[in-house]
N, C-alpha and C positions, 0 to 999 in steps of 0.2 A: 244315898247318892243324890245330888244335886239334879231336880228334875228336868233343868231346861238343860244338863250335863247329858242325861240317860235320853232323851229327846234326839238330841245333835249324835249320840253313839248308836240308835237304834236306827237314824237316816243312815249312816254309814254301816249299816250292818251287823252291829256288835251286839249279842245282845245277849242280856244276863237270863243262867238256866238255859232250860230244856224247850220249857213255855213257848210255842207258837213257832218252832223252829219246821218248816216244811222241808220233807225229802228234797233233793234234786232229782227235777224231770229227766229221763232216761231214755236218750232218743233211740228212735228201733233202729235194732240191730240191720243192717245193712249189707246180706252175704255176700258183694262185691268185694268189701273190707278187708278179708279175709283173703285174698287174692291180690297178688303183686298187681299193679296199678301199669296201665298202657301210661307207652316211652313213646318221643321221639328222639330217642336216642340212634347212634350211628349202632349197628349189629343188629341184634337180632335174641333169641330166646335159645337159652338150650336146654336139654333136659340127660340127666341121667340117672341111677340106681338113686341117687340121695335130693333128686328132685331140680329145680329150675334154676337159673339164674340171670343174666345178661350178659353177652359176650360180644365185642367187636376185634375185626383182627385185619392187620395192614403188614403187606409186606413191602419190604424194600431192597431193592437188587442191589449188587455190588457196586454197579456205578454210581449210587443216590450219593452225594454230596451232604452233609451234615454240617455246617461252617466250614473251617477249614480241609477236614476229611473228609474220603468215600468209606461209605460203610464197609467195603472189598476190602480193606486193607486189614482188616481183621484175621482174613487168612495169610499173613506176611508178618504176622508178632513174631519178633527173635524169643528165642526160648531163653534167653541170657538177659533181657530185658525182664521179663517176668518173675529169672530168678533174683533180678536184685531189686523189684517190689515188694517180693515178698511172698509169691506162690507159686511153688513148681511148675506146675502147668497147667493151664485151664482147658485141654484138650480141643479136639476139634470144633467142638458146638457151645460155645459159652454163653451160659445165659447171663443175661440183662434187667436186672428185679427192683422193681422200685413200688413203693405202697404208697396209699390216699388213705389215712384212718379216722379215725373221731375224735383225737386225743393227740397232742403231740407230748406227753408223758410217758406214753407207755401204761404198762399193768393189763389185769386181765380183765378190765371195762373196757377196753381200747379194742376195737374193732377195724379192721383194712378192711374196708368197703371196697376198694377198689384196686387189684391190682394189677401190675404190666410187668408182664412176661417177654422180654425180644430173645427170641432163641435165630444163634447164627447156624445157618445149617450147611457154611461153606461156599454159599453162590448167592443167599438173600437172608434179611434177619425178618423173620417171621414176630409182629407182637403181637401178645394177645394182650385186650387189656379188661378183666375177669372184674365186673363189676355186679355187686348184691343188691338189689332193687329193696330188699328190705333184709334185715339180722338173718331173717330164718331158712333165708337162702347162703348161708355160710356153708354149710356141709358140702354143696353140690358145686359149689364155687372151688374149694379145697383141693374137695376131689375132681375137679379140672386142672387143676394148677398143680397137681402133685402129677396128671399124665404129662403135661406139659415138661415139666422138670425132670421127668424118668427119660426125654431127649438129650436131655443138658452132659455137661464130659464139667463143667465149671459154673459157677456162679460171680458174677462180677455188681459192686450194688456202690453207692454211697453213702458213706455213716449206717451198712448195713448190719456190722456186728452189733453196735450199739441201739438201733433202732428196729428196723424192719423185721429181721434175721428170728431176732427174740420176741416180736408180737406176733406173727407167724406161727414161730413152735407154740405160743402159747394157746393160737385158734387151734391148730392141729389136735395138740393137749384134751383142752373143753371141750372137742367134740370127737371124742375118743378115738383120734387117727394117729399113727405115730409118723411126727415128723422126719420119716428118713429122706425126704424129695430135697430138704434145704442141706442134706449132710453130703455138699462137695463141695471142694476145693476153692475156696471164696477168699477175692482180693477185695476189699474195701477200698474205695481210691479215693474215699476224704482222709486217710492214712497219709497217703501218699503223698495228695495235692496239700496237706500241709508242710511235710517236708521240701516237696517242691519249692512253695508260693507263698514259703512263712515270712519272707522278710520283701516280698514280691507284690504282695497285696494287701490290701488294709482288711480282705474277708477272702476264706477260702469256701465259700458258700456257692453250691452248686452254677445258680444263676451266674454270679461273679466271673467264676471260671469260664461260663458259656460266654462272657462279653468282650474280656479281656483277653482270652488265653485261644477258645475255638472259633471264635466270631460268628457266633449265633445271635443269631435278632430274633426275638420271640415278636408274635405279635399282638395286637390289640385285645386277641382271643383269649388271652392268657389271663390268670388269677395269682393274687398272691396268696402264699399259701398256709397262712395263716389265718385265712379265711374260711379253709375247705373245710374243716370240722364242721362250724355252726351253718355252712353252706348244706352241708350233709342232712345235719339234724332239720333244716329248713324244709328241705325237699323231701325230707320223708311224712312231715305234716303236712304240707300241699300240694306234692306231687308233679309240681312245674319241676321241668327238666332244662330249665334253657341257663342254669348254670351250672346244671351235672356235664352239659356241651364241654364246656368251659374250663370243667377238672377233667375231662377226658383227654380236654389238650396238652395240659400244664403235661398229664401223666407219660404220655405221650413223647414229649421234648423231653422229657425228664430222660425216657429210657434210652433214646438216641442219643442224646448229649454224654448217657455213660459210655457208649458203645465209641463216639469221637475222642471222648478223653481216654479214654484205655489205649487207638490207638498215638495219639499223642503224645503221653506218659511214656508208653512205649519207646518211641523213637527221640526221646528228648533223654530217656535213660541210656539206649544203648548207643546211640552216636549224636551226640550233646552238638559235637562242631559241626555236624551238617546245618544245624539249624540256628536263627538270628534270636538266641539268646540277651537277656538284658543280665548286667554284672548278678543281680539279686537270684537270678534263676540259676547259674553258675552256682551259686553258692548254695542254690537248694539239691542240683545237681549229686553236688561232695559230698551235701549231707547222706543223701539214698547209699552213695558208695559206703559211707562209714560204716552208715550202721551195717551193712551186709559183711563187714571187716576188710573192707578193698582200701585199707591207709595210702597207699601209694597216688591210685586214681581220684582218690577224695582231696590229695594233696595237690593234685594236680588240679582239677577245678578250681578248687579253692583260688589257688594262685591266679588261673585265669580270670577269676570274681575279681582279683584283688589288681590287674594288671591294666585298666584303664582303655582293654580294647575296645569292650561294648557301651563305655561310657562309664560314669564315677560311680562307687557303690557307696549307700547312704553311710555316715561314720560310726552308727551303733552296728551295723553288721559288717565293717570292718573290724571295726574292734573286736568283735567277736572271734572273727576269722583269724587276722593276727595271732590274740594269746591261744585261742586252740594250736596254732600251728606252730608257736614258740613253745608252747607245755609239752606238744608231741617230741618234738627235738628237748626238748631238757627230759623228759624222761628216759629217750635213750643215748643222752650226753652226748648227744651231737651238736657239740658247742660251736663252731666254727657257723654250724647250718641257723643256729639259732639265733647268734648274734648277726649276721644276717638279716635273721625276718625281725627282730628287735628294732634294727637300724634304720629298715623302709619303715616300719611304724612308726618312729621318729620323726620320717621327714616327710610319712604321710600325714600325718593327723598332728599340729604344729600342739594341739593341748593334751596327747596323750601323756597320762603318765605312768603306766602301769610298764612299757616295755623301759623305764628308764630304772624303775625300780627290780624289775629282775635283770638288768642288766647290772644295777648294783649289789646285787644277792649273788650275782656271777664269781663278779672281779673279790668278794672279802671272801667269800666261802670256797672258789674252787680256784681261783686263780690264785689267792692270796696275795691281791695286787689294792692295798687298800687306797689311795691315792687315785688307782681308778674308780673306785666304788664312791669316793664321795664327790667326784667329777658328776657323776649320773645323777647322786643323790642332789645337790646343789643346782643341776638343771630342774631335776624334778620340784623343787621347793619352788625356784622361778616360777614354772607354768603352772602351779597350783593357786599362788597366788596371784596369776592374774587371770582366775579366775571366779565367776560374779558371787559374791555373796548369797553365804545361806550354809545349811548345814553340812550338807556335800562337801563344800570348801574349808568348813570346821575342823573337821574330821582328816580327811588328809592333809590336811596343812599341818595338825599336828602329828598324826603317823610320819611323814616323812620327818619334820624337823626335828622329832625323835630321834630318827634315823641318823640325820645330818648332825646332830650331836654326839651320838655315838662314836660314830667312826672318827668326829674328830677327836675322842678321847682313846680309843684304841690306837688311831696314828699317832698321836704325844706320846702315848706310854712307848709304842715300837720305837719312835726316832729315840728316848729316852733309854732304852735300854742299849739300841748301839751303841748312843753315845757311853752309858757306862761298860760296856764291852770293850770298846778302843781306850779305853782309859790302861 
């Protein structure tokens, strides 16, 4: 090797062999270290059978206002709203669970360092929010949070089947407790606020909903939370707590904001017309009834999405609504109802062309009225082509014109046979 090479590698540390390499210095052991490190955290220390952890706990009476809701109204859920989100019943004390972890992946390196508990007990929701000052305080945190939960009748979270739910059983797991405290009746309500707020919102992301939908204003106090991980890993190397402050709050609004959308969700399910709906929410409305099998009441919103009282709805989620509610009526040959919703599609959306085409599938296959079918088929070529260039327009311009050739060889050969019939 190159001497003034091995010169400039050995400044920087690199150095070939064994030769001259000195241990690293090993500063003394420090028995403080070993001991969770003093907070100025909000709570306090607890201890039990499986040792320490940190706990703060806030309650809030029925009158506390959350944005638009009091937290009291949580004893006023219709049970028929519940059933058509998707969980029998969350009983009288529902809890409220949302995790702070090291990972937003998931797996069994992923740790909830932090978590909040709001248990409703009828008159105030009690949170606790169970945070581990270091790993080894997992067990006694747990088993806090498992008495906690043996209050609970329900569990209410967001995106908690897919996240929380499952990093949870999996601390419980690794530290040989059996998850029975997560095993009730659990509504997920990022489920729901996507059916809701799919064609309502450009993100059905917790915060979103808190701005747009509950009218929560977080404050300055607040962290984004894509932060919290490496905020975590920060503070357990130096021990400053003054942005643990910061995730205690995020945690905090997190479990309130589920406790205001549960009951909002609520009352947006089971009596939609009390409240000043926008066309797109109507239409997420229909969706909840569908899927529960409620065709009628889902038919029924729908139409109110589509009727222009709460203002226009965008034309990709009409279009939607339309052919769903024209397929529903052709599949139980309710032709008169169909051609109908065919017909406002028509004159609502001046470039649709999809209701002109099953109106033309109508009149050759069940009317056997071909003369009408290529009346529909010939409108539909029009507004295909005047529409902009590009492949979209490729494409059905020749599907239809296909079409429009067809029938006019089917109608030649008909007139053609009358004609040799009267002969």
């Amino acid at each position: 090797m190159d001497e003034s090479l091995q010169q400039r590698l050995r400044k920087l540390g690199v150095i070939k062999g064994l030769a001259g390499l000195q241990p690293r210095a090993t500063p003394d052991a420090d028995p403080a270290s070993a001991r969770p490190r003093a907070t100025n955290l909000p709570g306090g220390e607890v201890t039990n059978e499986h040792g320490t952890f940190w706990l703060a706990q806030y309650t809030y009476p029925g009158s506390c206002l959350h944005g638009r809701h009091a937290i009291g109204a949580l004893s006023e859920l219709p049970a028929r709203a519940l059933e058509l989100v998707g969980v029998p019943d969350l009983g009288r004390h529902p809890a409220f669970l949302d995790t702070e972890t090291t990972g937003l992946s998931g797996g069994t390196g992923t740790l909830a360092f932090l978590v909040g508990a709001g248990i409703w007990d009828g008159a105030q929701l009690v949170l606790h929010l169970i945070f581990m000052r270091r790993p080894e305080e997992e067990p006694a945190a747990l088993r806090y949070l498992s008495r906690v939960l043996s209050e609970a009748t329900g569990l209410v979270t967001f995106n908690g089947r897919g996240f929380d739910v499952p990093i949870l059983e999996t601390r419980y797991i690794l530290n040989r407790m059996m998850p029975e405290p997560l095993a009730l009746p659990h509504l997920d309500l990022l489920t729901v606020a996507r059916q809701l707020w799919r064609d309502h919102l450009a993100s059905r992301a917790l915060g979103q909903l808190e701005h747009h939908i509950l009218g929560v204003e977080r404050t300055g106090q607040d962290i984004d939370s894509g932060l919290i991980p490496w905020l975590y890993r920060e503070y357990l190397e130096s021990g400053d707590t003054s942005d643990m402050t910061r995730i205690f709050y995020h945690n905090e609004i997190d479990v309130l904001s589920l406790a205001s959308l549960l009951v909002h969700v609520a009352r947006m399910v089971d009596a939609p017309e009390q409240m000043s709906l926008a066309p797109a929410e109507w239409a997420g409305v229909g969706r909840v009834y569908d899927r529960v099998g409620r065709e009628d009441e889902a038919l029924a919103a729908w139409r109110r999405a589509l009727s222009g009282e709460a203002g226009e709805l965008a034309e990709p989620c009409a279009s939607r609504l339309w052919e769903e509610m024209g397929l529903r009526c052709r599949r139980r040959e309710a032709w008169d109802e169909a051609l109908a919703i065919w017909d406002a599609w028509i004159a609502a959306l001046p470039g649709a062309v999809t209701p002109l085409i099953e109106k033309a599938k109508y009149y050759e296959w069940s009317a056997r009225d071909l003369p009408a079918a290529l009346v529909c088929t010939q409108e539909a070529v029009r507004r295909v082509e005047r529409w902009p260039s590009g492949m979209r327009r490729y494409k059905m311009l020749a599907e239809v014109s296909h079409r429009r050739e067809r029938l006019v060889r089917r109608l030649a050969q008909s007139e053609s046979e009358m004609e040799d019939g009267n002969e």
